[in-house]
ZATOR-312671 format. One record per residue: y, x, z of N, C-alpha, C, O in turn; residue in three letters. Coordinates in steps of 0.1 Angstrom, whole numbers, plus 5000, padded with zeros to 4 digits. Last residue first. Layout:
<dogus>
YXZYXZYXZYXZAla ...
</dogus>
This chain:
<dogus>
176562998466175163058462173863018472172763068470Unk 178662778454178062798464176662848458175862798450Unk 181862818440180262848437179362878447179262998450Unk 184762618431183762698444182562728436182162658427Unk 187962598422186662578419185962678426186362788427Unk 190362378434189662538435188462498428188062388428Unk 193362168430192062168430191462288428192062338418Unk 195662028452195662138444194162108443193662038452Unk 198761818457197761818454197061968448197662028440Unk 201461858480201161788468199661788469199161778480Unk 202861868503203661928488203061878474203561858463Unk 201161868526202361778521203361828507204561798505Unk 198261838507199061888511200261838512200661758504Unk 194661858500195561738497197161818509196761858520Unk 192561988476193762048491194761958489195661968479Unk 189361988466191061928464191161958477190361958486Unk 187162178451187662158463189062098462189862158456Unk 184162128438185462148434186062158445185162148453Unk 180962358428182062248430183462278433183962388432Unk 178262458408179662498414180362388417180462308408Unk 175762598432176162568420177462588419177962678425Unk 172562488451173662588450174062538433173362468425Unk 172562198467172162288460172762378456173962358458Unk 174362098501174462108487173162198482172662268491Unk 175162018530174362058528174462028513174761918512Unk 178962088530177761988533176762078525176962158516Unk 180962398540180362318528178962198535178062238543Unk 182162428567180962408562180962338556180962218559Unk 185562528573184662418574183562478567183762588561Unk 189262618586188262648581186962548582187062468591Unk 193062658575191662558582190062608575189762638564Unk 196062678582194862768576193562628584193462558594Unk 198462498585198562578574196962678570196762728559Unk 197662158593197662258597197762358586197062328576Unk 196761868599198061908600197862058605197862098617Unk 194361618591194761738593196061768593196761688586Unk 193161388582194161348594194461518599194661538611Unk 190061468571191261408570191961428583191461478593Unk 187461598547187961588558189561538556190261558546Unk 184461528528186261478528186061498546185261458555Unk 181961528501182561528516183961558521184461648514Unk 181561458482180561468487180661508500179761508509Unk 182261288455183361308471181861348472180961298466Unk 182061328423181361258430181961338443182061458442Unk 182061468395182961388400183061318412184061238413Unk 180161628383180261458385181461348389181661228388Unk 179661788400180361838391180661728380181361748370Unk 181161748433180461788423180661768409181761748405Unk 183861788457183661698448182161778440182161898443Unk 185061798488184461838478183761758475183161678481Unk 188761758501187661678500186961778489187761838481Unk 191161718530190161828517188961718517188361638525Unk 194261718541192961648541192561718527193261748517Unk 196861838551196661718550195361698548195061628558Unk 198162138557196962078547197161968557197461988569Unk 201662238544200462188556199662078551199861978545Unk 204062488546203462368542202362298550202162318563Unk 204662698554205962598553205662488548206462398546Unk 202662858549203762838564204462688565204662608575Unk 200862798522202162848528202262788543201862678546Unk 197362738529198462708527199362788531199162858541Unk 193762848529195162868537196362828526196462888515Unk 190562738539191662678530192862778538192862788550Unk 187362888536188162888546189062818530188762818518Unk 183862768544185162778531186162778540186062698550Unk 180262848539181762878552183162848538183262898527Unk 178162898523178362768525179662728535179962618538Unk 178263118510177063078513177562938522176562888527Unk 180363148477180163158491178263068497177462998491Unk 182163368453180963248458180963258475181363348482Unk 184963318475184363228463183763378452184463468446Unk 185663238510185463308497184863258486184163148487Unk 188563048498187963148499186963138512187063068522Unk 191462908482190162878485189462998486189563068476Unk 195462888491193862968486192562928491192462898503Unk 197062718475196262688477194962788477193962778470Unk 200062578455199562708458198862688474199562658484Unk 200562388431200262378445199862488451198662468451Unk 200062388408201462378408201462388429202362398436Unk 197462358399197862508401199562508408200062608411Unk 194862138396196462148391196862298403196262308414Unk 192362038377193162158383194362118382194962078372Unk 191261688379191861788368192661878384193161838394Unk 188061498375188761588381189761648374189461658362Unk 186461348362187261278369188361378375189461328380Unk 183961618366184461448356185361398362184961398373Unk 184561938358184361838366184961698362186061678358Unk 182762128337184062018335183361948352182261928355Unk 181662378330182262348345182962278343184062318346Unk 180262348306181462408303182662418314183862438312Unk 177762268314177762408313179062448310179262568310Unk 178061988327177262148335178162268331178762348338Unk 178461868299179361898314179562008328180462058335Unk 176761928285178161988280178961978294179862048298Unk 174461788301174461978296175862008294176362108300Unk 175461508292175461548305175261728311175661778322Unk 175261578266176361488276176661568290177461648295Unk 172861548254173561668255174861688265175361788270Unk 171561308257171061408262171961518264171861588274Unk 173361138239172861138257172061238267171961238279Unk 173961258218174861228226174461198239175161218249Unk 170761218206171361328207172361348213172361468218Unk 170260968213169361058216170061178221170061228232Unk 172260838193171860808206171560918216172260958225Unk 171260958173172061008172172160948186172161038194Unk 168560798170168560978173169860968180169860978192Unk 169760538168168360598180168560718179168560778190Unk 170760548142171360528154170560608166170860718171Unk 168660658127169660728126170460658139170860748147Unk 167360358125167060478135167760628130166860708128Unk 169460198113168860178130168260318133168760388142Unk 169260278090170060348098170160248112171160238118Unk 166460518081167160378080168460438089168760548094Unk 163560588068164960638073165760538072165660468062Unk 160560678067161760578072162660548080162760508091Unk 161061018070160360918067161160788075161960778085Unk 161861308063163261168071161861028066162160948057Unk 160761418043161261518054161961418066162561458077Unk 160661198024159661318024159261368039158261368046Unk 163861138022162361118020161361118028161161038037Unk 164661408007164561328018164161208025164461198037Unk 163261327977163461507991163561408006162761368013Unk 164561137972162861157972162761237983162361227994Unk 167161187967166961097979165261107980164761077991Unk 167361397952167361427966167261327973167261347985Unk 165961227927165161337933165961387951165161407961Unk 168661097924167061047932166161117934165461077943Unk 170661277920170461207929169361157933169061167945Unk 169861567903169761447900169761367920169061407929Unk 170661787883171161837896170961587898171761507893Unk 170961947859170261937864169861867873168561867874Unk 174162067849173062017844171761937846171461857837Unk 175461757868175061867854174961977860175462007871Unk 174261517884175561617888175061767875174361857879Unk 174361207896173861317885175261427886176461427887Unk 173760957913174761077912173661127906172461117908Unk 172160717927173360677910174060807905174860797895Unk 171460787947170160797936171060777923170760817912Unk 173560757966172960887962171760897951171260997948Unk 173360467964174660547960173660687956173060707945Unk 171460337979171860347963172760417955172860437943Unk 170860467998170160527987170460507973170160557963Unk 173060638016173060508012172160497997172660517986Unk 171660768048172560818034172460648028171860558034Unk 171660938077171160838071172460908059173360988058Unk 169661148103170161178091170161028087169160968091Unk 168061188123169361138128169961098118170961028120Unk 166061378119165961208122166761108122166460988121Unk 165461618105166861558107166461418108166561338098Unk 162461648097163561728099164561598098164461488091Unk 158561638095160061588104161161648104161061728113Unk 155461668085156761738084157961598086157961498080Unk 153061528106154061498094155061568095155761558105Unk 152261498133151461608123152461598110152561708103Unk 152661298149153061428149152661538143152861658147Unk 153960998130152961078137153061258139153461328130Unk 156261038155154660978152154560988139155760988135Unk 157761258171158361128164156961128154156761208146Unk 159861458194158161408186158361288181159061208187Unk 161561688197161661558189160161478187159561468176Unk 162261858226161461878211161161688205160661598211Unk 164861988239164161828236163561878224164061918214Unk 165562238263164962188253164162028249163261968255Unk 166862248290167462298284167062288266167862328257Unk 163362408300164162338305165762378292165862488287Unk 160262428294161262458289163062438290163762448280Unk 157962308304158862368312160062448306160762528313Unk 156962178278156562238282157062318290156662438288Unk 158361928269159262088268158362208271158762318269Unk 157861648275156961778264157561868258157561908247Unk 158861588299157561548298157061608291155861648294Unk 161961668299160961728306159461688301158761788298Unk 162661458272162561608271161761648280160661688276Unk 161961238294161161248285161261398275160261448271Unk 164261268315162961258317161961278300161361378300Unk 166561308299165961448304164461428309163561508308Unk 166761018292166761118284165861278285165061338277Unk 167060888317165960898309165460988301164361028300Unk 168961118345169161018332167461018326166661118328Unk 169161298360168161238367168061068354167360968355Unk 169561658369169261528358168661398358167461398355Unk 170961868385169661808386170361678377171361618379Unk 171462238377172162108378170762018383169662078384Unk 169962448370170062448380170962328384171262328396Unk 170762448341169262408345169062458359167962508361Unk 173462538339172762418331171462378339171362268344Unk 173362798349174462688352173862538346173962438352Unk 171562918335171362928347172262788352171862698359Unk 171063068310171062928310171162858324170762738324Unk 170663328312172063238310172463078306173363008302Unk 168663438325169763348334170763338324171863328329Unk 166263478303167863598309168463538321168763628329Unk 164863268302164563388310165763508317165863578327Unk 166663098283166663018305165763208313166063258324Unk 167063238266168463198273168063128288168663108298Unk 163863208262164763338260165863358267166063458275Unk 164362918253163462988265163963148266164463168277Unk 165762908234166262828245165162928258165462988269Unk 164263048214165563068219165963058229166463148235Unk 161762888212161863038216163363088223163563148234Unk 162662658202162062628217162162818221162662848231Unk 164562718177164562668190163862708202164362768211Unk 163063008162163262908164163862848175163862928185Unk 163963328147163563268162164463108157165563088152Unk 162863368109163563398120163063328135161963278135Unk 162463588081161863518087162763538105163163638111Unk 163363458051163863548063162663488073162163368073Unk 162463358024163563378024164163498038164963588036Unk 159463268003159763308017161163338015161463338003Unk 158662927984159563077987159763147997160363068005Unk 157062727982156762817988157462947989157063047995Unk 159762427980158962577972158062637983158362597994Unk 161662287993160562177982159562317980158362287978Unk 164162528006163262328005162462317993163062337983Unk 162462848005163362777999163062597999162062547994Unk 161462898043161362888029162462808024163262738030Unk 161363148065162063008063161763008047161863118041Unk 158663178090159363208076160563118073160462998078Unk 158963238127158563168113159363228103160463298105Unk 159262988161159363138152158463148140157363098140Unk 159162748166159062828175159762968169160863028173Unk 160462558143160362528162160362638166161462668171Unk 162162688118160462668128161462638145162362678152Unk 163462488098163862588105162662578114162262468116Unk 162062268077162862398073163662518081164262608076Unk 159862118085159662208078160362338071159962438065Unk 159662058116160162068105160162168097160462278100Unk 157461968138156862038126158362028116158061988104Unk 159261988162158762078161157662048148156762138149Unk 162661918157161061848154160661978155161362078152Unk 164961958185164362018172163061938170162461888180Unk 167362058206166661938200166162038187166662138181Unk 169162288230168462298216167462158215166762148224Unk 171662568244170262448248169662448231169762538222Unk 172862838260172262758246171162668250170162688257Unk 175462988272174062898274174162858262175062838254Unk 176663328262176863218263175563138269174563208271Unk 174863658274175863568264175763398272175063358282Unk 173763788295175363768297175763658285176763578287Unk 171163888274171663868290173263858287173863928279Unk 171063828244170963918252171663868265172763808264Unk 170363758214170363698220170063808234168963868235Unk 168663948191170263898185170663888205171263988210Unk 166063878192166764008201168664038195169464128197Unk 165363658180165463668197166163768198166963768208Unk 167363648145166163758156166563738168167663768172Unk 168863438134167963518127167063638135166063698130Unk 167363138143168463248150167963348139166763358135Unk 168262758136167262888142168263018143169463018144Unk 168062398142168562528133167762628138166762608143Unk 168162188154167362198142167762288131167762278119Unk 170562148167169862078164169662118156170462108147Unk 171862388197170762448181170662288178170462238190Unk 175062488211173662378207173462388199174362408190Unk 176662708233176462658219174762598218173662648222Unk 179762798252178462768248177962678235178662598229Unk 182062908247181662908262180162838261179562848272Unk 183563138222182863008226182463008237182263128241Unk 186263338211185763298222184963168220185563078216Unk 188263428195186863358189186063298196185263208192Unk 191563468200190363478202189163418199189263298202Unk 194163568180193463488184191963528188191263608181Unk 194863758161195663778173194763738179194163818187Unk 194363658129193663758136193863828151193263928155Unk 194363388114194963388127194063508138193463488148Unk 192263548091192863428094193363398108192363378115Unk 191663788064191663728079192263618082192963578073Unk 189463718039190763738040191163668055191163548057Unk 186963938022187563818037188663848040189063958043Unk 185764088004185163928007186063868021185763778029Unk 187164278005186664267992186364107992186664027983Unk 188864278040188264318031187864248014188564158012Unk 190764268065191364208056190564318043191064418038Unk 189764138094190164198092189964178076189064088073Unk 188263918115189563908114190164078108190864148116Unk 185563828114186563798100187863818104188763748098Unk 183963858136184963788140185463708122185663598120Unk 182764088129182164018128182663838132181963738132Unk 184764188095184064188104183064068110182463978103Unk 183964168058184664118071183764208081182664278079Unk 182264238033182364078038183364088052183563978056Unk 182364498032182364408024182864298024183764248017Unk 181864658057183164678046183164618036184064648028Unk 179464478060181064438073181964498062182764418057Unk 176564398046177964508042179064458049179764388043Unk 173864288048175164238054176064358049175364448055Unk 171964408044171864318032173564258035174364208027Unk 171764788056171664618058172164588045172664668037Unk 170064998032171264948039170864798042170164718036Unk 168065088011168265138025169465088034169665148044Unk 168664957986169965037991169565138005170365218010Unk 166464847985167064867972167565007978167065117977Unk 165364718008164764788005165164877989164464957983Unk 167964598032167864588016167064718010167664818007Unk 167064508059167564628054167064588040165964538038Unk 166264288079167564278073168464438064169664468064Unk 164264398092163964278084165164278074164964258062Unk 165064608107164164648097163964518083163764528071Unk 168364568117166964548121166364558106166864518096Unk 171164608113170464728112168364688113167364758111Unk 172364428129172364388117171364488110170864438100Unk 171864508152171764348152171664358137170764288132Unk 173964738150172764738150171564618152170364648153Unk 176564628156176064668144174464668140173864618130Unk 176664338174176364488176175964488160175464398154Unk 176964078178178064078181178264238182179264288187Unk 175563768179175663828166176763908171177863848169Unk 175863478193174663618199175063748187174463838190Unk 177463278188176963298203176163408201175563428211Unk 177463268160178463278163178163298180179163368184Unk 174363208155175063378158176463408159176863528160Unk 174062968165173863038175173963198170173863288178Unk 176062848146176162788160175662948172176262998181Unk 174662888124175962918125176262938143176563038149Unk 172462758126172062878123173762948129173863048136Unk 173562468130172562548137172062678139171562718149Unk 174162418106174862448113174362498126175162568133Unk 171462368091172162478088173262528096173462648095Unk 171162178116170362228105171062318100171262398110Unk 174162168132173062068129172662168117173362228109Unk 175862328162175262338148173962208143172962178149Unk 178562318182177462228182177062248166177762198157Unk 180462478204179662478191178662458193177762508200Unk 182762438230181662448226181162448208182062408201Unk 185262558251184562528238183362518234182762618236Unk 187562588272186062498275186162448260186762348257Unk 189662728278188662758279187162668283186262678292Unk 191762558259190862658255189862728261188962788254Unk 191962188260191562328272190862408263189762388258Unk 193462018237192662078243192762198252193462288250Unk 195561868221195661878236194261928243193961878254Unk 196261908198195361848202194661828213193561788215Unk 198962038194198661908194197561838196197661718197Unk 199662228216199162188218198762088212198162008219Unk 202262388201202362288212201262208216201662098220Unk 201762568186202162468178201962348188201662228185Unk 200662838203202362838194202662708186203662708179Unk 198462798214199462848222201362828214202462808218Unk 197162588203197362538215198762608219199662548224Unk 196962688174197662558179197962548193199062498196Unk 195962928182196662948178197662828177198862838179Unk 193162798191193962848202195562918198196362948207Unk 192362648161192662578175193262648189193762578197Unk 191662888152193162808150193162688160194262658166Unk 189863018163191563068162192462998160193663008164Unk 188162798158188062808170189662878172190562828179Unk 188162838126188362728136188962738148190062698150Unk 186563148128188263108124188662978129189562988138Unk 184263078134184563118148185963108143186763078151Unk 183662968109183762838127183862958134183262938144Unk 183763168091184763018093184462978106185462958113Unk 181863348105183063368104184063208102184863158110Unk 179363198092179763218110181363268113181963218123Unk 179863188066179863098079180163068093180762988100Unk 179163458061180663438055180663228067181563188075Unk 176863478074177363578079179063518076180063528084Unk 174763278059175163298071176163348077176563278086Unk 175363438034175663308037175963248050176963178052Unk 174463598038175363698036176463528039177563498044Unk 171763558038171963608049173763648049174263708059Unk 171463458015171363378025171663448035171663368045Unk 171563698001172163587997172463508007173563468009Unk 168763878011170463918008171163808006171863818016Unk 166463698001167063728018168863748015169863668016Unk 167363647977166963527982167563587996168563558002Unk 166863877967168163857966168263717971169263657968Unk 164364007976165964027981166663967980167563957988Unk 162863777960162463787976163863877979164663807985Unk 164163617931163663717940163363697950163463577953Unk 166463377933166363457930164963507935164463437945Unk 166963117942165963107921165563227925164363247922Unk 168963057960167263007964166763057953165563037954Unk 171863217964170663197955169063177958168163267959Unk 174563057977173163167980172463147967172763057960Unk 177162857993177162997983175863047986175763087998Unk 179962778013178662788008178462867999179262947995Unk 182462798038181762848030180662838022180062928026Unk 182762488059182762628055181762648044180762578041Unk 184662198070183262238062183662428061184862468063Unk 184362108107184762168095183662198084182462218086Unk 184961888128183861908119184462018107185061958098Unk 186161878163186161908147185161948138184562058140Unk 186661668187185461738180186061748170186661648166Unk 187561588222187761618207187461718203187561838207Unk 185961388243186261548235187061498225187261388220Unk 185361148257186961208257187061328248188161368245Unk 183960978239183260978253184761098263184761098275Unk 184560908215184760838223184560878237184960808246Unk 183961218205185161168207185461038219186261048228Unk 180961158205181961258216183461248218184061268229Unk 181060948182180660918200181560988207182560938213Unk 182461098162182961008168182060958183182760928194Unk 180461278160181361318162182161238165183061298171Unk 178161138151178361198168179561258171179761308182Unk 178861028130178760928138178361008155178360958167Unk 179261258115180261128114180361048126181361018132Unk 176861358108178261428115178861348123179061358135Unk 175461098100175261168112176161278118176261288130Unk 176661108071176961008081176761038094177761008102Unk 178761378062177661308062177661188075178361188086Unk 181361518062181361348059180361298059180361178055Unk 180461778057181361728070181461528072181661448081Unk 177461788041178861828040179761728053179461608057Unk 175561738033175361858031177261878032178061948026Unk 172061518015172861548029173661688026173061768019Unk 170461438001171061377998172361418009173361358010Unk 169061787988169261687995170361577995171361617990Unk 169061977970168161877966167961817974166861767975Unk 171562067965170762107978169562067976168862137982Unk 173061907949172262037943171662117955171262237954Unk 173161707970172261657957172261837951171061887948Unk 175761927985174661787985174361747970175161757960Unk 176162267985176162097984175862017982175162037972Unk 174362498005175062417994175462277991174962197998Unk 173562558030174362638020174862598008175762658001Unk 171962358038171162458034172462548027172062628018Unk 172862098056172762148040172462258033172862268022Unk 174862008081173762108078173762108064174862118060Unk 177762108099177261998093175962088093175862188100Unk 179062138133178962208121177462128114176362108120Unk 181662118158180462038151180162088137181062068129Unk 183362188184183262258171181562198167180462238173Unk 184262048208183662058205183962128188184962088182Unk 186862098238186262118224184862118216184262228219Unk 187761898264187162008260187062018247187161898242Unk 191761848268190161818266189361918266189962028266Unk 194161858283193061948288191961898284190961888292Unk 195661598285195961768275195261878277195561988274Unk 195261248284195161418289195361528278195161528266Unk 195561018274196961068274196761248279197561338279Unk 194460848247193760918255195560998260196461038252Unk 194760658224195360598234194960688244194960628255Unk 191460748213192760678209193060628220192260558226Unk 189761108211189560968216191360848213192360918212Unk 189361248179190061238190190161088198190560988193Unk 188561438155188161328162188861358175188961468180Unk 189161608123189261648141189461498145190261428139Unk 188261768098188161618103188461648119187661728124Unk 188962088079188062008086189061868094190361868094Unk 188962338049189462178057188662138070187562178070Unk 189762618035188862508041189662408049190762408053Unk 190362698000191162638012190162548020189862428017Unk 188962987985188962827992189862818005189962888015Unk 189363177955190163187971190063037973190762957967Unk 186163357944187063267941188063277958187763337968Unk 183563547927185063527945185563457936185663477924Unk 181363387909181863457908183163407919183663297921Unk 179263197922179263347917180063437916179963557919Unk 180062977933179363017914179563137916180263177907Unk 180563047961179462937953178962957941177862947937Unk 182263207973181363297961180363177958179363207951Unk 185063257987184263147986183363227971183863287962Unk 187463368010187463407994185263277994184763248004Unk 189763128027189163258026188163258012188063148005Unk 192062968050191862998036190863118030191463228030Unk 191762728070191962908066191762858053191462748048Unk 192862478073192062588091191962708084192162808092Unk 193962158075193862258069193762388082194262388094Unk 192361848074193261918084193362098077192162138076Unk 190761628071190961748057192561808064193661798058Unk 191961378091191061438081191661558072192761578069Unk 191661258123192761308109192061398102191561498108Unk 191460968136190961048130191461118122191861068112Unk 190660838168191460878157190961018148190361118151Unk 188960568176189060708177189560728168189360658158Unk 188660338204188760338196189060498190189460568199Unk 187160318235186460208224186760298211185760338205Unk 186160508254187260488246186660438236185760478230Unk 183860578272184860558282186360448271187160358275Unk 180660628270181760638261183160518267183060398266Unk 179860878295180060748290181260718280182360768280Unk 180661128297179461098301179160988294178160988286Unk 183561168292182361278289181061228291180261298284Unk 184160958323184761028311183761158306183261238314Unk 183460868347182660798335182660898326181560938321Unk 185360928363183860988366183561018351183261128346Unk 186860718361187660808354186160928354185961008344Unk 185960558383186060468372186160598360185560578349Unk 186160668409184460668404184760618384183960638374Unk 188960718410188060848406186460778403185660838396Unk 189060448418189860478402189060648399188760698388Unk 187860388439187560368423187960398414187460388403Unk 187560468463188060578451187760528440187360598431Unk 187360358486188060288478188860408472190060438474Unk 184560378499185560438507187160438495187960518498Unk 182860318478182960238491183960248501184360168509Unk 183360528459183360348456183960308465185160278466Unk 182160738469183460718466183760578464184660528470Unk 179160788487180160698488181560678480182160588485Unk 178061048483177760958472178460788475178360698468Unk 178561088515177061128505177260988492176760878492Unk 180961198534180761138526179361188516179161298510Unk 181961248567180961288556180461218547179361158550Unk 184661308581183761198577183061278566183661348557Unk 186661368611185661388599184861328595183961288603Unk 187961268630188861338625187961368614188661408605Unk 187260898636186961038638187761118627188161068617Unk 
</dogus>
């Protein structure tokens, strides 16, 4: 027959090399990963002791080995540590080389991304006051978010004028925040009106003025040349396509508005340093109040009410993973709340491991003692080992895996090629797809794929310049269309409403 309808047959119908190539993003596909470290990304003014100083930031870029595509996606991975550096954090954790960076940032690499971990900015005062605790940390936030969206410039400033060395697709970025990088993550996705900054909570009862000063510190990009920020590849775009909370927070739900990016989110819901839901944040070990901000589960729910979580949680999931996030999300789709026994125990960073002997041998003057942050954590990481630092970090690459593919429209196994001229129309459609080729060319056979990678139906033995067909019965979403031609190959992307 002139048409075959394929349901989840590629194998059988001898596409293995597309069921084999599927894998990529999902499965870790690449045994071995390269690594190039303390890669240089800006340079910008740094206030840790107090007094501006000019830092050269660095970050680690992970890359699957022996990988020959030039269209990966990006991941931008941001450490946690409260703003400062490890052991004077009074944690053993707090910088790009922590072990749990380390170790998901190499999974994703293995699985095809390439992930950059940069360190940014630190600098706050936990001693001070109730303002200068908010003001400080807020300002902390603000000189952060700016580094990782500078990242992001320089990775499209590589792509377009230093030949791509990292051979990424700029339009498929993601930012991935852990604990403090979490904070980073989602106002580099929602932080983007003056008046965001104008909110009552963030007015310095001194000055009558936000605690944030832009003619101070930058814009909201940092791509202009102030007292605190020296721009950094300012042509470039900042652009993110979506962004993951582990165990960070937002400074206000109302940051967070229809149209922005998807945001999913993991979190303990008793940690004690960014709230699950919504909350104070305190200085670690103190009763200090500092800001009070939107948690994960709030967040994520907020981004599935708007519809911008719409492409993600209209996918179907059928991995273990999603089954047990569904079981205590409370329909929150797009959220894993961490329950980890007993559930009454303050829980932050599960995933976290350190070497206790090392970090208990560091003293760091005056004050500043290794075994007290390995106590701290501790405390907050109850037996911590690193089997189960595996199991999270597991956790955390399997669950998210399969969301990063949804939401940044990677099709697995699939690559656009444009060299084929090839109209697919209309697009969205209710389920009618017309194909029209040049004159001088002639469709050969179509096949639609999901977003998986997966034939879901293939017509053949055509010889014709316009052809028309009924998408197979599908959920609505988005898939692929290849136009097999005598000239070559072309792939469309469709959105069946």
């Amino acid at each position: 027959m002139k048409k075959r309808l394929l349901v989840l047959l590629a194998g059988a119908l001898g596409l293995a090399s597309l069921e084999t190539s599927a894998q990529r993003y999902t499965t870790e596909v690449f045994q071995n990963v390269t690594v190039d470290q303390s890669v240089f990304y800006s340079r910008n003014i740094s206030v840790l002791t107090g007094s501006p100083v000019v830092d050269s930031l660095r970050m680690d870029i992970y890359r699957p080995a022996g990988d020959t595509s030039t269209k990966r996606p990006l991941i931008i991975y941001l450490h946690t540590g409260s703003f400062l550096p490890p052991i004077v954090n009074g944690s053993p954790t707090g910088s790009r080389r922590d072990s749990a960076t380390v170790a998901i940032c190499r999974r994703f690499a293995q699985r095809g991304f390439v992930v950059a971990a940069p360190s940014y900015r630190l600098g706050w005062n936990p001693q001070g006051n109730q303002q200068v605790r908010t003001g400080t940390i807020l300002n902390a936030v603000y000189r952060g978010t700016i580094d990782a969206k500078t990242a992001v410039r320089w990775f499209r400033r590589n792509h377009q004028m230093m030949g791509n060395t990292y051979g990424i697709d700029t339009s498929r970025i993601v930012m991935i925040g852990q604990g403090t990088g979490g904070y980073l993550a989602l106002t580099a996705a929602t932080l983007n009106k003056v008046s965001e900054l104008n909110l009552p909570k963030f007015i310095d009862p001194t000055t009558s003025a936000s605690y944030v000063n832009q003619a101070l510190v930058g814009n909201f990009d940092g791509t202009d040349s102030t007292a605190l920020n020296l721009p950094n590849w300012p042509t470039f775009s900042s652009r993110i396509h979506m962004a993951v909370n582990l165990a960070g927070a937002l400074g206000d739900s109302s940051w967070l508005e229809a149209g922005e990016v998807p945001i999913i989110g993991m979190h303990s819901p008793t940690d004690p340093f960014a709230p699950f839901t919504s909350g104070v944040v305190l200085v670690p070990g103190t009763s200090f109040q500092v800001v009070d901000v939107s948690g994960t589960r709030d967040i994520v729910r907020r981004a599935n009410m708007l519809g911008n979580n719409n492409i993600i949680n209209n996918a179907v999931y059928s991995d273990p993973y999603t089954q047990v996030a569904d079981a205590i999300n409370g329909g929150v789709k797009g959220l894993y709340p961490l329950f980890i026994a007993p559930t009454n125990r303050p829980q932050s960073g599960p995933w976290d491991f350190w070497d206790s002997t090392i970090v208990k041998s560091i003293t760091i003057p005056p004050s500043f003692s290794g075994a007290t942050a390995h106590a701290n954590g501790m405390l907050t990481n109850p037996n911590m080992s690193k089997a189960k630092s595996n199991a999270y970090v597991d956790t955390v690459v399997n669950y998210l895996s399969p969301r990063l593919v949804t939401g940044l429209s990677i099709a697995v196994g699939v690559r656009e090629n444009n060299n084929v001229q090839a109209a697919v129309y209309p697009n969205p459609t209710k389920g009618e797809i017309n194909i029209r080729v040049a004159d001088n060319n002639r469709l050969i056979a179509l096949e639609v794929l999901d977003l998986n990678g997966r034939v879901i139906y293939r017509e053949e033995s055509l010889q014709e310049s316009f052809h028309r067909f009924n998408a197979p019965a599908a959920s609505k979403g988005l898939y692929f269309v290849r136009v097999h031609t005598t000239e070559g190959t072309a792939v469309q992307k469709v959105m069946i409403d």
